[in-house]
C-alpha positions as CSV (number, residue, x, y, z in Angstrom):
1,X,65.5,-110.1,-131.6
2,X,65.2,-109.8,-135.3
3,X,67.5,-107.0,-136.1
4,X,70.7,-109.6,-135.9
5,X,73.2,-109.1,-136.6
6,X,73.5,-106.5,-133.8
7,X,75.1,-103.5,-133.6
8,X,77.6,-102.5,-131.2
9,X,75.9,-99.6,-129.6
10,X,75.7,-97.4,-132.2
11,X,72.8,-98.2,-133.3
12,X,70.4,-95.8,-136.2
13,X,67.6,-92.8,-135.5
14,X,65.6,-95.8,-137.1
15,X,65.5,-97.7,-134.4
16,X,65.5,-95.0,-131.3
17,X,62.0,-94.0,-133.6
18,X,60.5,-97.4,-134.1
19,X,61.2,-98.4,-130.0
20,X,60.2,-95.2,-129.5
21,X,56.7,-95.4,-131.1
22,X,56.4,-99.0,-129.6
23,X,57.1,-98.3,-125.8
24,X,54.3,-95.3,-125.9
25,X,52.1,-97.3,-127.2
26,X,52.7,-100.4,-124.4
27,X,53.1,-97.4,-121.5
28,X,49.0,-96.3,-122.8
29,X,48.0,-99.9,-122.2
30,X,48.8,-100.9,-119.1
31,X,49.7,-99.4,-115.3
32,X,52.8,-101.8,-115.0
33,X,56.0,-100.8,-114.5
34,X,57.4,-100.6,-117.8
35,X,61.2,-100.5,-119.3
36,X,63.5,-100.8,-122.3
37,X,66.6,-102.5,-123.2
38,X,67.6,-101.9,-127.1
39,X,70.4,-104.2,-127.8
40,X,73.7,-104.5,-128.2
41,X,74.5,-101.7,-125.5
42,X,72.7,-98.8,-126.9
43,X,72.3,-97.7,-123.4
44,X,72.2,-94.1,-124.4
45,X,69.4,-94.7,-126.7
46,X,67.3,-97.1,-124.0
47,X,67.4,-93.8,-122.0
48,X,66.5,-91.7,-124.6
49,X,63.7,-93.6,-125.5
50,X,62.5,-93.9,-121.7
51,X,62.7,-90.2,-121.0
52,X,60.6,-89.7,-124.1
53,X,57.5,-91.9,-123.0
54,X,58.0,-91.9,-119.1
55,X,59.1,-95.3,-118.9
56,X,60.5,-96.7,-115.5
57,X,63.8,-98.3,-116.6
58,X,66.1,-99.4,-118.6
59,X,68.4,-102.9,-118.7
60,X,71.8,-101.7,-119.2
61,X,74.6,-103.9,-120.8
62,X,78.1,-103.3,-120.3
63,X,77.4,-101.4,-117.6
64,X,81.0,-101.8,-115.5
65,X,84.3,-103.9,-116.4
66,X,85.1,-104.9,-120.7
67,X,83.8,-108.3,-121.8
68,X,83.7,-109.7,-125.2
69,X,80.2,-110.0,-126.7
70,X,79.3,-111.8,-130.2
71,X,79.4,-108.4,-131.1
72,X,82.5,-107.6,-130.5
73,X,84.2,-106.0,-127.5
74,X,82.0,-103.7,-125.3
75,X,83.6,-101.5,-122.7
76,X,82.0,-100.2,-119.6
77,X,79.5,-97.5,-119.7
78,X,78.7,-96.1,-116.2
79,X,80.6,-92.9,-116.3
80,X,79.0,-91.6,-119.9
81,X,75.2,-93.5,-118.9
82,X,74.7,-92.0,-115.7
83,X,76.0,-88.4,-116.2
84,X,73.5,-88.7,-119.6
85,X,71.0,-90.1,-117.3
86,X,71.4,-86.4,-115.5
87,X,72.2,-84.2,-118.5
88,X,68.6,-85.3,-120.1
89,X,67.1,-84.7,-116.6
90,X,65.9,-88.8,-115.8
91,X,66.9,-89.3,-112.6
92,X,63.4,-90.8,-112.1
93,X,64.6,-93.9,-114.9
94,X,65.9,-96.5,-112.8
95,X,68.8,-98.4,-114.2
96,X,68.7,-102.3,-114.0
97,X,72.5,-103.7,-114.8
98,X,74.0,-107.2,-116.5
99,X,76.6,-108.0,-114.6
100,X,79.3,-111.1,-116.5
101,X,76.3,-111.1,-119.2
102,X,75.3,-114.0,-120.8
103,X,76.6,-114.4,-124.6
104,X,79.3,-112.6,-123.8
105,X,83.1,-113.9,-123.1
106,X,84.4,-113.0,-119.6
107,X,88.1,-113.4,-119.9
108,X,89.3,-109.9,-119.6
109,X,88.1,-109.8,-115.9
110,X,88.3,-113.2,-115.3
111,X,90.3,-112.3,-111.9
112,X,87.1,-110.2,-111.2
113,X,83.9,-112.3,-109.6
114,X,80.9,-112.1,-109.5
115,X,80.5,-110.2,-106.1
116,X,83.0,-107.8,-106.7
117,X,81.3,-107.0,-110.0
118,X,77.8,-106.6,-108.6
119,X,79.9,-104.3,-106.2
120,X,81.0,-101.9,-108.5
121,X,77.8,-101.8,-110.3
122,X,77.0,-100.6,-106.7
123,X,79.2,-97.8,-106.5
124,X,78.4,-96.6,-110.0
125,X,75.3,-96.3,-109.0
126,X,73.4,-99.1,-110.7
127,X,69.7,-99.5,-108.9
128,X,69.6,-103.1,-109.5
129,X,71.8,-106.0,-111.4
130,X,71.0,-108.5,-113.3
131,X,72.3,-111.8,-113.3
132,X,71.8,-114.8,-116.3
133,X,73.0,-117.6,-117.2
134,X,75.7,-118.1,-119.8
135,X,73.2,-117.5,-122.7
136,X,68.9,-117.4,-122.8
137,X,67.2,-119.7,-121.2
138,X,70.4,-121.0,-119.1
139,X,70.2,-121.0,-115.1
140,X,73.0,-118.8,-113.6
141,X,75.3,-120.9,-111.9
């Protein structure tokens, strides 16, 4: 959390290095699941990183429908991240999904709830979604 301002998933080789070198080094100390998320969206890169060093999963962002993050506008992912996911051969990295994440401006698919969303992370194929609050440390209402 000390990168801000972030990126909107294009994010440097800097960083896929330096999360890189990190996460092997966390995976050699302990037997716990372990995963990545490397913000803002750099889903792509979270998977690159995981396949690298074995990790478990990733926490995907912008995973189906547009919202508007203090980033700027992400679009859904799903298609590009899970035929990646196959391309680099890690169908063993689960993929954990945001659904209407927090920080983020929901207007585009305000007609869209919350169920329907977590539906469609279904159907994409997300193994799990996540649900927050309207920013950190908020309850989800």
């Amino acid at each position: 959390m000390h990168d801000v301002p972030y990126l909107n998933k294009d994010i440097g080789p800097e960083v896929v290095s330096c999360m890189t070198a990190v996460c092997q080094r966390v995976k050699q100390e302990t037997k716990l699941p372990c995963g990545i998320q490397i913000l803002a969206g750099a889903n792509k890169a979270a998977l690159a990183v995981a396949k690298a060093v074995d990790l478990d999963f990733i926490r995907a962002e912008g995973y189906v429908y547009a919202h508007v993050g203090d980033e700027g506008p992400m679009t859904a992912c799903a298609g590009e991240l899970m035929r990646y996911r196959k391309m680099i051969g890690g169908e063993n990295i689960l993929v954990f999904t945001d659904i209407k994440k927090k920080h983020s401006s929901h207007a585009l698919t305000s007609d869209v709830d919350i169920a329907e969303t977590a539906r469609a992370a279904e159907m994409f194929l997300s193994d799990g979604v996540i649900v927050t609050g309207s920013a950190t440390g908020v309850s989800a209402s």
